[in-house]
Structure formats: C-alpha cells, structure tokens
VOBA-1610 file (N, C-alpha, C; in pm, whole numbers, padded with zeros to 5 digits, always signed):
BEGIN
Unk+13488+14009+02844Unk+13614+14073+02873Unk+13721+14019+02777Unk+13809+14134+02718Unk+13888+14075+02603Unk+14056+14012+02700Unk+14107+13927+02638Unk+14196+13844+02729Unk+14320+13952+02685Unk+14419+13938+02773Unk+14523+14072+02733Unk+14638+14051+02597Unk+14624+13897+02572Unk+14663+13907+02468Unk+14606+13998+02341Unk+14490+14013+02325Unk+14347+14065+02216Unk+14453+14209+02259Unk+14401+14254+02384Unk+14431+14378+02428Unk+14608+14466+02364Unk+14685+14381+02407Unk+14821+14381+02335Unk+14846+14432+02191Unk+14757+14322+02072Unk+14713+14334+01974Unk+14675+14475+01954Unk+14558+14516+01987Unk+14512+14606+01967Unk+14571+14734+02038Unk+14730+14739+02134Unk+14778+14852+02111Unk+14858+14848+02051Unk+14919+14730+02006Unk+15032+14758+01901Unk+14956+14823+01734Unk+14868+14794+01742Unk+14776+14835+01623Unk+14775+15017+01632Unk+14714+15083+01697Unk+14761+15183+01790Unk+14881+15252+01774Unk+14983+15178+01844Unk+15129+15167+01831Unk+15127+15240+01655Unk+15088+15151+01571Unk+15137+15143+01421Unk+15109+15254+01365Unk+15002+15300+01459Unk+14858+15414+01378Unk+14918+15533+01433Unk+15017+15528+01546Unk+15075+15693+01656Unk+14966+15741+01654Unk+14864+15613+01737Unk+14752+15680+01808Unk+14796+15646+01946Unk+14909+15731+02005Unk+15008+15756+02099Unk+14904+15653+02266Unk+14806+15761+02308Unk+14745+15771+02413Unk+14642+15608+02398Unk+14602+15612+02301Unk+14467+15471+02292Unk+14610+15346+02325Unk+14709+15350+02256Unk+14828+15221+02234Unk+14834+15219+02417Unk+14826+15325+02460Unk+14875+15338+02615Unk+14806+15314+02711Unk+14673+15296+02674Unk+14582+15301+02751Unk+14564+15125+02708Unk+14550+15086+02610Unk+14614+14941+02590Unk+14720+14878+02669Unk+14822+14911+02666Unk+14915+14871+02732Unk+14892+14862+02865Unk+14814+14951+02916Unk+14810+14973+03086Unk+14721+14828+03132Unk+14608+14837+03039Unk+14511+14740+03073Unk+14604+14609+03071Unk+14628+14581+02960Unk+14723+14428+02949Unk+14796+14398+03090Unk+14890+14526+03130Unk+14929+14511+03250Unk+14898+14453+03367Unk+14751+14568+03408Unk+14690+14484+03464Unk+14610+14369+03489Unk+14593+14309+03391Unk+14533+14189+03356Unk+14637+14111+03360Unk+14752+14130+03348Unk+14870+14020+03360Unk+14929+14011+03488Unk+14927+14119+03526Unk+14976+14142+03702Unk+14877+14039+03793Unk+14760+14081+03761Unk+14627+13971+03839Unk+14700+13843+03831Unk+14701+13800+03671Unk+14711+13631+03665Unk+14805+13628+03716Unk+14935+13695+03727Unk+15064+13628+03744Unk+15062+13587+03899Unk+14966+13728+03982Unk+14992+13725+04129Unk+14920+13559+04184Unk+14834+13482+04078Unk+14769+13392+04155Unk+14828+13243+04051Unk+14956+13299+03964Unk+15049+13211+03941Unk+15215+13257+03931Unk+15263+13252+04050Unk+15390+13315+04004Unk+15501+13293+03952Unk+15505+13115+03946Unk+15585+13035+03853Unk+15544+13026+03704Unk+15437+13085+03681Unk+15421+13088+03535Unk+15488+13151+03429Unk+15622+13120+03348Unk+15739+13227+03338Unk+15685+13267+03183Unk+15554+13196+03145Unk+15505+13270+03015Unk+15413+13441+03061Unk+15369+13429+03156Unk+15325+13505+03198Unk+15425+13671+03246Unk+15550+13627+03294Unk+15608+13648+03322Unk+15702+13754+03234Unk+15717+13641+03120Unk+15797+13729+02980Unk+15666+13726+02941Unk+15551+13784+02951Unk+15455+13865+02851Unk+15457+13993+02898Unk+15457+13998+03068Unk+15467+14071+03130Unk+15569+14183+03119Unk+15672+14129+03072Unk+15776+14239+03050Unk+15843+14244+02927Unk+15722+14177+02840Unk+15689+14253+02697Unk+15635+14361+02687Unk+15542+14385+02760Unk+15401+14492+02754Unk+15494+14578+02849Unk+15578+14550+02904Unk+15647+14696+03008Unk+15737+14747+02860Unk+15813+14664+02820Unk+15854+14721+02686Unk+15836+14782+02615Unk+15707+14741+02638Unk+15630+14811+02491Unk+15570+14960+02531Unk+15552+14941+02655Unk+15488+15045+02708Unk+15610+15164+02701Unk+15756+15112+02738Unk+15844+15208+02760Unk+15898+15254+02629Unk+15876+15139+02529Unk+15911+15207+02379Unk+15811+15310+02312Unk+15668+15302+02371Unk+15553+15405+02363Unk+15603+15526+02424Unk+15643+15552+02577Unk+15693+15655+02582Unk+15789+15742+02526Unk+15886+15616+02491Unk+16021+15715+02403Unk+15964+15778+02298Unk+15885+15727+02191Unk+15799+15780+02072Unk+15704+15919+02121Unk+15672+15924+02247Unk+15592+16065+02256Unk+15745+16141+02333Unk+15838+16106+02338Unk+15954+16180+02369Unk+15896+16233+02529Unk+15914+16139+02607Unk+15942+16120+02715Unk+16003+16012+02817Unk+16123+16046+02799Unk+16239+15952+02855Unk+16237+15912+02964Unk+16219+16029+03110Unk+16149+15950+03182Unk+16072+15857+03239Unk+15979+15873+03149Unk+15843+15781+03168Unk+15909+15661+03092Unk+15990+15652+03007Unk+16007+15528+02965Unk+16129+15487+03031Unk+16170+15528+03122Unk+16266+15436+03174Unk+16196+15362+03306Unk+16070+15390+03384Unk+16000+15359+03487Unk+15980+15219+03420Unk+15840+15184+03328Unk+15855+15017+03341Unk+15966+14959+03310Unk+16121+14986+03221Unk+16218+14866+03211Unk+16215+14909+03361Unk+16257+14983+03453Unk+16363+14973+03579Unk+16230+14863+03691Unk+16068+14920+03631Unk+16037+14800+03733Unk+16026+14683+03699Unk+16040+14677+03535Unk+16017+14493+03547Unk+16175+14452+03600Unk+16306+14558+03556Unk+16406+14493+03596Unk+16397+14465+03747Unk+16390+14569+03840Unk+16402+14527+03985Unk+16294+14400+04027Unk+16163+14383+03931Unk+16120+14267+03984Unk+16124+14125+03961Unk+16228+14115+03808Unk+16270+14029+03795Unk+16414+13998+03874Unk+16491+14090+03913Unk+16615+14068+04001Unk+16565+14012+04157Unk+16429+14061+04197Unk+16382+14043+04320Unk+16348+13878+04330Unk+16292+13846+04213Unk+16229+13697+04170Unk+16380+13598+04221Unk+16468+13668+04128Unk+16641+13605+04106Unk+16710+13543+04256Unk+16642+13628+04418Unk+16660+13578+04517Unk+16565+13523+04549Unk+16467+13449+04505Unk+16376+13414+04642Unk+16398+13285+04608Unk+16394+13232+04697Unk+16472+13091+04765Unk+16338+12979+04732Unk+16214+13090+04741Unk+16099+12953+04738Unk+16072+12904+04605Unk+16110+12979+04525Unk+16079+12886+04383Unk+16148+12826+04303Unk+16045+12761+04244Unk+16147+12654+04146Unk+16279+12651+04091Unk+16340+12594+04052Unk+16421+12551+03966Unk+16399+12608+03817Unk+16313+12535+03773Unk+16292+12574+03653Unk+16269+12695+03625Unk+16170+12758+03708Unk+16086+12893+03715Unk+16221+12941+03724Unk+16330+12965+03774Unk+16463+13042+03838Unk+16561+13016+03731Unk+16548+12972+03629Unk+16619+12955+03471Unk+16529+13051+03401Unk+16422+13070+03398Unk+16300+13166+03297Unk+16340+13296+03396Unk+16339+13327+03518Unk+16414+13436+03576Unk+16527+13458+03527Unk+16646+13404+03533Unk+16765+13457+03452Unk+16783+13525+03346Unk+16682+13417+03210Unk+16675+13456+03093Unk+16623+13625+03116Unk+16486+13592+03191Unk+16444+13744+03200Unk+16524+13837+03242Unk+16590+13795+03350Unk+16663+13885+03417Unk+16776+13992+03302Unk+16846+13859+03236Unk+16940+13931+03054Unk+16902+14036+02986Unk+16702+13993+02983Unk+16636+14076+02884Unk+16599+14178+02911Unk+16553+14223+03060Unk+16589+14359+03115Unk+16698+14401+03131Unk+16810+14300+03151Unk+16890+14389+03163Unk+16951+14506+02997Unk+16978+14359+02902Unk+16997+14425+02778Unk+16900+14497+02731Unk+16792+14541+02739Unk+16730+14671+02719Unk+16729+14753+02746Unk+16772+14784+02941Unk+16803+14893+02984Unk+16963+14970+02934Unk+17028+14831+02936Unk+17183+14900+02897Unk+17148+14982+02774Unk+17070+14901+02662Unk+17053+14965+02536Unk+16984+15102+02548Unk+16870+15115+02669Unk+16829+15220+02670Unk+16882+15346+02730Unk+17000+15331+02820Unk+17138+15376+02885Unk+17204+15482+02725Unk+17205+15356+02647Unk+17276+15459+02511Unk+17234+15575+02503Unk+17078+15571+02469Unk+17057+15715+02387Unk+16972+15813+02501Unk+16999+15700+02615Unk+16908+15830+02717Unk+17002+15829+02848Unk+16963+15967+02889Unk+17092+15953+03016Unk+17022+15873+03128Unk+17093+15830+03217Unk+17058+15764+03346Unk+17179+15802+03429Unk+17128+15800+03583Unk+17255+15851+03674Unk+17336+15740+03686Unk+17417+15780+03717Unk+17585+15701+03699Unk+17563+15595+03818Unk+17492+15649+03962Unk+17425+15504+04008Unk+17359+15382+03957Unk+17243+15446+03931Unk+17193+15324+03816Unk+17263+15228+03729Unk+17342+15344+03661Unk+17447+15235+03602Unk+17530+15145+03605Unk+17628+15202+03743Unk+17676+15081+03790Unk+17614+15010+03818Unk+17504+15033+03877Unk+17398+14895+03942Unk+17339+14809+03833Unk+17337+14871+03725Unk+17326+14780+03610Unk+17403+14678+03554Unk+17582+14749+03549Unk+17668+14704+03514Unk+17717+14588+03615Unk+17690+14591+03719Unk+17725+14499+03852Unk+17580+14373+03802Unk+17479+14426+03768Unk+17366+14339+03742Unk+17407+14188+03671Unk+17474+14301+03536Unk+17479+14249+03425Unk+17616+14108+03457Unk+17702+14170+03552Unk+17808+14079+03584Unk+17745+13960+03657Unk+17680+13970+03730Unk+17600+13854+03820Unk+17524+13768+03716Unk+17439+13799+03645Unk+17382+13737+03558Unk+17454+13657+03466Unk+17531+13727+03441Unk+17647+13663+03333Unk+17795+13575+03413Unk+17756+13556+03507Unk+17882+13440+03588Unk+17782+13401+03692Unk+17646+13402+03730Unk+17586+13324+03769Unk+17501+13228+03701Unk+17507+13241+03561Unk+17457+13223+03461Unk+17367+13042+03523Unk+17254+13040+03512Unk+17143+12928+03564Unk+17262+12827+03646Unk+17313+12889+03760Unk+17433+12832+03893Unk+17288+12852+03973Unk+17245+12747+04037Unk+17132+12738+04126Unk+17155+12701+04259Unk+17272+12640+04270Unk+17319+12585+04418Unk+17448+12591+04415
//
C-alpha cells in the first residue's frame, strides 16, 4: 500500500499533466488515508496541515475543471473542522497553537477564494467574524 504522501505526489503529477479526474481520484485516496491516521492521532498537527493541504489541493483541482462549487466544499470542511478543533477544551496546548495557525490558513484561502468566486453573504460574514477571532485571539489559551 502506497503511504499518502507517494499518493499526493502522484496527483500533483496528474495535477501538472490536466489529467483532471486521475489528480482527483489521488487526492480522494490521500484523504482518506489521512482521515484514518489522524482519527487514531488527533494531536498530530503534521497530519493535520497535510490534511488540509490535500483539501486544497483538491479544491484548487476543482476550480481548474471550472467547478466552483465543488471547490468551495473541502476549504469550508477543513475550515469548519479546524474551527471545531479551536473549541475543544480536551486538547493540548500545543496541538491548539497548530489549530490556530491552521485555523489562518483556511481561513486566508477561503477569503481569497471569496474573491473570484461568489459565496452567500452569510458565509461571509461568518468568515469575516472568523477571521476577527483568530486574529485577537491570536494563541490566547486561557
């Protein structure tokens, strides 16, 4: 079994080639192979930002076959599940600094992806309210 890094590799290869569907079918796998490990480590915050690399990547795959929809689904779920991470009370410290960071990096992708694609004016504020918390809660842990 190839480890999802290999897998990654080989859709960004894909990716390079706008062999649209194989890059995607890459991406999906990585996913799930990263979703597994993460669920039976959830403080692992490398895992974590790989994880919502490959949603990235996956959602920058969709914009390229010009479907906006579909690429706004993985940023909005890695964002809501890194904001979800941002409350839970049981983990670390440290792990809850690699949440923040993450938390920025969804957020500044979605805003960026806000530019050239529409999103409802809910969303947005809920972004823009995101983006304020993150940025004046900035790694405030207690």
């Amino acid at each position: 079994m190839q480890s999802w890094k290999e897998i990654v590799l080989q859709g960004n290869c894909c990716f390079d080639q706008e062999r649209w569907y194989d890059a995607q079918a890459h991406y999906l796998s990585a996913i799930e192979q990263l979703e597994t490990l993460w669920q039976h480590d959830i403080e692992n915050s490398q895992l974590m930002m790989a994880w919502i690399a490959v949603m990235h990547n996956l959602s920058s795959l969709n914009n390229k076959m010009n479907k906006p929809k579909a690429a706004l689904q993985p940023l909005m779920h890695s964002y809501k599940t890194v904001m979800n991470l941002s409350t839970d009370k049981s983990l670390g410290e440290d792990f809850h600094v690699s949440v923040m960071r993450a938390a920025r990096t969804c957020l500044i992708t979605l805003m960026e992806f806000s530019k050239n694609n529409p999103i409802c004016d809910c969303c947005k504020a809920s972004l823009e309210a995101s983006w304020q918390q993150v940025q004046t809660s900035e790694f405030v842990l207690h």
